[in-house]
N, C-alpha and C positions, 0 to 999 in steps of 0.2 A: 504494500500500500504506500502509494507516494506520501512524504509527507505532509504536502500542500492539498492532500484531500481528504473531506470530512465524511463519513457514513454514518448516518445516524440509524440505528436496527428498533424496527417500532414493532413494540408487539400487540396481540390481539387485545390487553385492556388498557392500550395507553400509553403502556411501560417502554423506555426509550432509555436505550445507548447509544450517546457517540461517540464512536473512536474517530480523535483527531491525530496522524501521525502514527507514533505508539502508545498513543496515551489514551488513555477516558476523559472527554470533555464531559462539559456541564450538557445536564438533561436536554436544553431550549438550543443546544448548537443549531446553528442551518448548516444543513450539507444534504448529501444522497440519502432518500430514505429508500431501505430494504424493509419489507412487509414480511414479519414471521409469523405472520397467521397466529397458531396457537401454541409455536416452539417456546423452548424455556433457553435464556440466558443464565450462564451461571461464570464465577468466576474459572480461570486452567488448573486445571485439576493437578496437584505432584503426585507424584508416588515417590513416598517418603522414606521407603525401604527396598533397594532394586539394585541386584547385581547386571547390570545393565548390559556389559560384556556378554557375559556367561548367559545372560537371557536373549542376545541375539544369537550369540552362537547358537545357543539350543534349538535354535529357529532350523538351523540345518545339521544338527547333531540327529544318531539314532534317538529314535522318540518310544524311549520305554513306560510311559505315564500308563497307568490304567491295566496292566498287566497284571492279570489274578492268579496268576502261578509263574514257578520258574520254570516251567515247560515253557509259556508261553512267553515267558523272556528270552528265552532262548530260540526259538522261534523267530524272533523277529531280529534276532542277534543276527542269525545264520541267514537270512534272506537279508540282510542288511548289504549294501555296495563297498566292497571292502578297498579300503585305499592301496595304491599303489605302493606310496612309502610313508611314514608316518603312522600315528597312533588312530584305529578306530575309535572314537569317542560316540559315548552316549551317556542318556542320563531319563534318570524316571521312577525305575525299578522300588518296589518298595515290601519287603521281605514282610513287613506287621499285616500286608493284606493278603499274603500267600496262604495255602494252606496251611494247616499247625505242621510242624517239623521237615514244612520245605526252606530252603536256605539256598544261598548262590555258595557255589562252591568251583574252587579250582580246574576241577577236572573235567569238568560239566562244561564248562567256559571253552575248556581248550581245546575239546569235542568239536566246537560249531568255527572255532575260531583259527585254529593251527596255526601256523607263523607270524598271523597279522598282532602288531601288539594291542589291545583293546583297552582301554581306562571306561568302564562304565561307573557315574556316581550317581547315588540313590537321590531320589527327587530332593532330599534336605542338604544335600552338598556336604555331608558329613561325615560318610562313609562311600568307598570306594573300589568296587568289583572289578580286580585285573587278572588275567590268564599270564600262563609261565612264561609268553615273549612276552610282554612289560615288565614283569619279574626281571627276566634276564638282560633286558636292557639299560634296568634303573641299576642294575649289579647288587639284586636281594636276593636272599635265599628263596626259595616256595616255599609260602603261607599253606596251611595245610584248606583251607577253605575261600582263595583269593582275596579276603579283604581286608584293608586296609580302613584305620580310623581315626578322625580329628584331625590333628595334626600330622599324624605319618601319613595321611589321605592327604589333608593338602601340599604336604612338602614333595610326597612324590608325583603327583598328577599335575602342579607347577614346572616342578624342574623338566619331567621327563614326556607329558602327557599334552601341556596346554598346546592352544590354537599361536602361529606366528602373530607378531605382532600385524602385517600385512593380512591375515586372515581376517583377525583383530575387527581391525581399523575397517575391513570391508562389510562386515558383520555389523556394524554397530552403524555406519552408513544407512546400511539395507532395515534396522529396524528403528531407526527413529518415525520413518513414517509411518510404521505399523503400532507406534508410541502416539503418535498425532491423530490417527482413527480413533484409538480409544479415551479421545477426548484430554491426552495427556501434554498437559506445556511443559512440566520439569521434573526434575530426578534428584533424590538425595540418592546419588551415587553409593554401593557399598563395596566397589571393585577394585578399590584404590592400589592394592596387591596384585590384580592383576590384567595393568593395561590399561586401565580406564583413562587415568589422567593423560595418558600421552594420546590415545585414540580421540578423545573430546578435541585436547588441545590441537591436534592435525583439523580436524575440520574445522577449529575456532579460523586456526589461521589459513585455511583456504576460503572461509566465508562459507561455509557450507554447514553450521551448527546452527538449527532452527530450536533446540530443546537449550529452555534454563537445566544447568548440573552447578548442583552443591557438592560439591566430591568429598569424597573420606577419603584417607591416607592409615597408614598400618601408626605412622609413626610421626611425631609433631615435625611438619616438613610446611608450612606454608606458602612454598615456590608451588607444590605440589598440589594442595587441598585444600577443604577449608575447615574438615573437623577431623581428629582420630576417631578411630575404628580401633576396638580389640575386644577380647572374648572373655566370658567368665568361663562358661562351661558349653554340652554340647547341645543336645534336641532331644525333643521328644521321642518322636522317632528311632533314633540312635540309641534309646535307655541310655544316651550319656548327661539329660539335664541335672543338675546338682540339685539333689532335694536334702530338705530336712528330716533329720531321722536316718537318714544313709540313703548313697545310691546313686551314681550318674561320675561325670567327672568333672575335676577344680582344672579349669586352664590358664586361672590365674586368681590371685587371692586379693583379697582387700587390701594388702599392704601393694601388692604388684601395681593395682587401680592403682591406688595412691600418687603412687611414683608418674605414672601417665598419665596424671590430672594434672600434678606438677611442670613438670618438660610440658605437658599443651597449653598450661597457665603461660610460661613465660612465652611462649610463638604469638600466645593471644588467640588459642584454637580452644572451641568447646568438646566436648569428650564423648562418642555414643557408644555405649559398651551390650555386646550382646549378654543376653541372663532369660532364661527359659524356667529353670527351677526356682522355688520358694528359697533355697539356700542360694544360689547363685543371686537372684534379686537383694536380699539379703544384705550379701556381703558386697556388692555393687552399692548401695548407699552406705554402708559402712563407710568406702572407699572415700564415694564424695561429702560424705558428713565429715572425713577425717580429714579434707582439705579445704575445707568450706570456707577457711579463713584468708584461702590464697584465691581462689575462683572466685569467691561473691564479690568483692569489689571492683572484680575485673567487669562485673555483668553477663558471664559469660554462661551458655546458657545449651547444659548438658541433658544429656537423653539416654534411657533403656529401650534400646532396642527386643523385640519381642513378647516380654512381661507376662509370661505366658502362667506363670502359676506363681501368687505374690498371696503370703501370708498376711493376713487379717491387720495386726499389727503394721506392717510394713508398708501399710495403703497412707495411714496419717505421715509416716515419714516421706512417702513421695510429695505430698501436698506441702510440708514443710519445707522440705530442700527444694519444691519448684521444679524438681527432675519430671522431664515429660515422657511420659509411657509410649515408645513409636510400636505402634500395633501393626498388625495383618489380620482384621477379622476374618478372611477365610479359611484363615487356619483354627478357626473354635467351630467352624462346620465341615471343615474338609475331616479336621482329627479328632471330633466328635466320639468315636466308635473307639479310637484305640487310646487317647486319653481317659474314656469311661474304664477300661483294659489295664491301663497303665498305673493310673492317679486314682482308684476307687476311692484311696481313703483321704484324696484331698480335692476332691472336684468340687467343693465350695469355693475353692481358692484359684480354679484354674479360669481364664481368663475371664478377670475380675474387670470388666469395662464399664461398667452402670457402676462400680463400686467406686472406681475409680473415676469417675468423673462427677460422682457424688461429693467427693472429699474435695473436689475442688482442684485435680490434676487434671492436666493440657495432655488430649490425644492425637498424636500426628498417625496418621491413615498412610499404609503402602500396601503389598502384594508382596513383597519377598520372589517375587518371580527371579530363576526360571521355577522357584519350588509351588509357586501358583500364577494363576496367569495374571500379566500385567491389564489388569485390567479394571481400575477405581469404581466403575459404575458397578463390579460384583460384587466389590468391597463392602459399598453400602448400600446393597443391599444385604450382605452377611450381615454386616452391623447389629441389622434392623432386627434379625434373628437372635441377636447376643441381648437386646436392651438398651439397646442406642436408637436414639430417634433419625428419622433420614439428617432432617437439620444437623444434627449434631456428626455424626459421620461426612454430611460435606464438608462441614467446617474443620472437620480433620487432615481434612485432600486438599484443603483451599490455605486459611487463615492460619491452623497450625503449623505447614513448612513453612511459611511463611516467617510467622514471629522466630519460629527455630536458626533460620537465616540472617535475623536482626532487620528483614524486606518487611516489615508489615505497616508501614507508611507506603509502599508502592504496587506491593503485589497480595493477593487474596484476598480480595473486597470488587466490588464492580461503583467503585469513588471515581469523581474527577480529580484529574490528576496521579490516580494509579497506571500500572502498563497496560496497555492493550493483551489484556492474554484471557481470551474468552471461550466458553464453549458455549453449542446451539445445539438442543435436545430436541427432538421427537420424541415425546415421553422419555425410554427407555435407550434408545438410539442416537450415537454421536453421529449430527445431522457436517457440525463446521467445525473446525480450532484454529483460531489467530494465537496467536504468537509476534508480539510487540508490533501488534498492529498490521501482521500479513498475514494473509488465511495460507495455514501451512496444511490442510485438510480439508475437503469437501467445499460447500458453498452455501455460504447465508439465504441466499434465493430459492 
């Protein structure tokens, strides 16, 4: 949109935006009007939680989601398009919906797979299913059942498994517009480990980056990002979330937080730490309660990523410390069945979203995709199944990245003088999405 031209978008009772430029003018602007009949304007939707990379990739990765046995994982293993040179990668698989005492295993793998090396990781990016050429390429011994976990999953499917940088960067190219259909203007990056900020940064600097990215970084780097990223424990999923009472695992202790709230105090970075278990939540505000003296002056303005099962207790200390809970409501419908499996004897406590927004904590809305799809408008409507009102769930996609980014004077509001980053609904259906005043999606008309 040039920005010597005005659009004023009139809807069916009245209700009028103009975008002048990149920006939202006052109501009474003159310029072009577009008639949207009885579409809804809303503010650009982020997705607040998005490995962004790893979710384009997946776009062209083997696609193991929804596979109810390991037959039939392997099924589509073995008809998969095997690369010439390089790692088969896929992801999806998820052993808690298999039948009881089916499991991926070694041998099974290397059955359908023979020389090619394969890194399949399970839909939660946490654990890691490889046959004996990836074995014997990363120079490990055979695992007696192929997989890999946490950390030894991420360190060898980085070093030895991931997409080139050039893959990368084509990949993320290819799904930003498939980001802009689902009504998406921005991203808080969680890729920061792997690729993101160099991939974003190439298309910054060819003019070719239509998406706001907040990026995380692993480590207080500023040149790099704008907030750390680091881990308590693991997932649901994985039986590695850290709970009280015993059970999951520590990837990093309250003292370890500590330390990385520190080093991001001084860069002047705020901290998002993943925490899934009531003990990982936990000691995650231990962390920042134990530096509260360094961060609060700074203003800076930290977040839990997941919050997936948060003791009773531990909901007033979110409201206190101000720490905003970044969710994924489809993940309390998608894992429904195996959190009921898993957590019998803490499912009051597992994702506490009405609770927590009762207490007066800030929820920022994403997808977690490739682990669900990127896609805000399923979001909330999950929400809406958890005890969250639609209202309040936009306002987690809109207004919460927003304040999260110190943007809430110009971005998540439909104000004059905010950016132009709008979406145009057909009920249910993303009809248009500008992005600083260009439609990077569909048509207002």
């Amino acid at each position: 949109m040039a920005a010597d031209r005005t659009v004023v978008l009139a809807g069916a009772r009245g209700d009028r935006i103009a975008v002048t430029g990149a920006v939202i003018g006052p109501r009474d602007t003159p310029g072009e009007i577009v008639e949207l009949g009885d579409a809804t304007v809303i503010p650009g939707l982020v997705d607040a939680h998005v490995h962004f990379p790893s979710w384009a990739l997946g776009l062209r990765e083997l696609n193991l989601f929804g596979t109810t046995s390991v037959g039939e994982a392997l099924e589509r293993v073995e008809a998969a398009e095997k690369p010439n040179d390089g790692f088969l990668r896929g992801r999806g698989w998820r052993e808690e919906e298999w039948p009881d005492g089916e499991q991926p295993t070694l041998a099974a793998l290397d059955e359908v797979t023979g020389e090619v090396p394969t890194a399949l990781r399970a839909h939660d990016g946490h654990t890691l299913w490889v046959n004996s050429a990836a074995l014997r390429q990363g120079g490990l011994p055979a695992h007696e059942d192929g997989v890999l976990r946490e950390q030894e999953a991420w360190d060898f499917f980085d070093t030895f498994a991931a997409a080139s940088a050039q893959e990368t960067l084509d990949a993320v190219r290819a799904g930003i517009p498939v980001a802009h259909a689902a009504g998406v203007t921005g991203v808080h990056d969680k890729d920061g480990a792997r690729g993101a900020p160099e991939a974003f940064a190439a298309l910054r600097d060819a003019r070719e980056l239509t998406l706001r990215v907040w990026q995380s970084v692993p480590t207080a780097d500023a040149d790099r990002g704008s907030y750390v990223k680091v881990f308590m424990d693991g997932t649901l999923g994985s039986r590695t979330a850290l709970l009280l009472g015993g059970g999951g695992m520590r990837l990093m202790g309250p003292e370890g937080l500590a330390e990385v709230v520190r080093a991001a105090a001084e860069a002047g970075m705020p901290v998002a730490v993943h925490a899934i278990g009531d003990l990982a939540n936990r000691e995650a505000l231990d962390g920042f309660e134990a530096t509260e003296a360094v961060w609060r002056p700074l203003g800076l303005r930290h977040r839990v990523e997941h919050a997936q099962c948060i003791h009773a207790d531990d909901i007033a200390r979110y409201a206190r410390l101000g720490i905003t809970a970044s969710v994924q409501y489809s993940h309390a419908t998608s894992d429904r069945e195996l959190a009921a499996r898993l957590w019998a004897d803490r499912l009051d406590r597992a994702y506490p979203y009405r609770q927590l927004l009762d207490a007066g904590v800030r929820l920022a809305g994403g997808s977690d995709a490739p682990v669900e799809e990127l896609d805000p408008l399923a979001g909330i409507a999950a929400a809406q199944e958890c005890g969250v009102t639609r209202e309040e769930a936009l306002e987690s996609f809109t207004a919460a990245p927003a304040w999260l980014e110190g943007a809430e004077e110009r971005r998540g509001r439909l104000s004059p003088g905010c950016d132009a980053d709008l979406v145009i609904l057909d009920g249910d259906r993303v009809r248009a999405t500008m992005v600083a005043g260009e439609w990077v999606h569909g048509s207002p008309a």
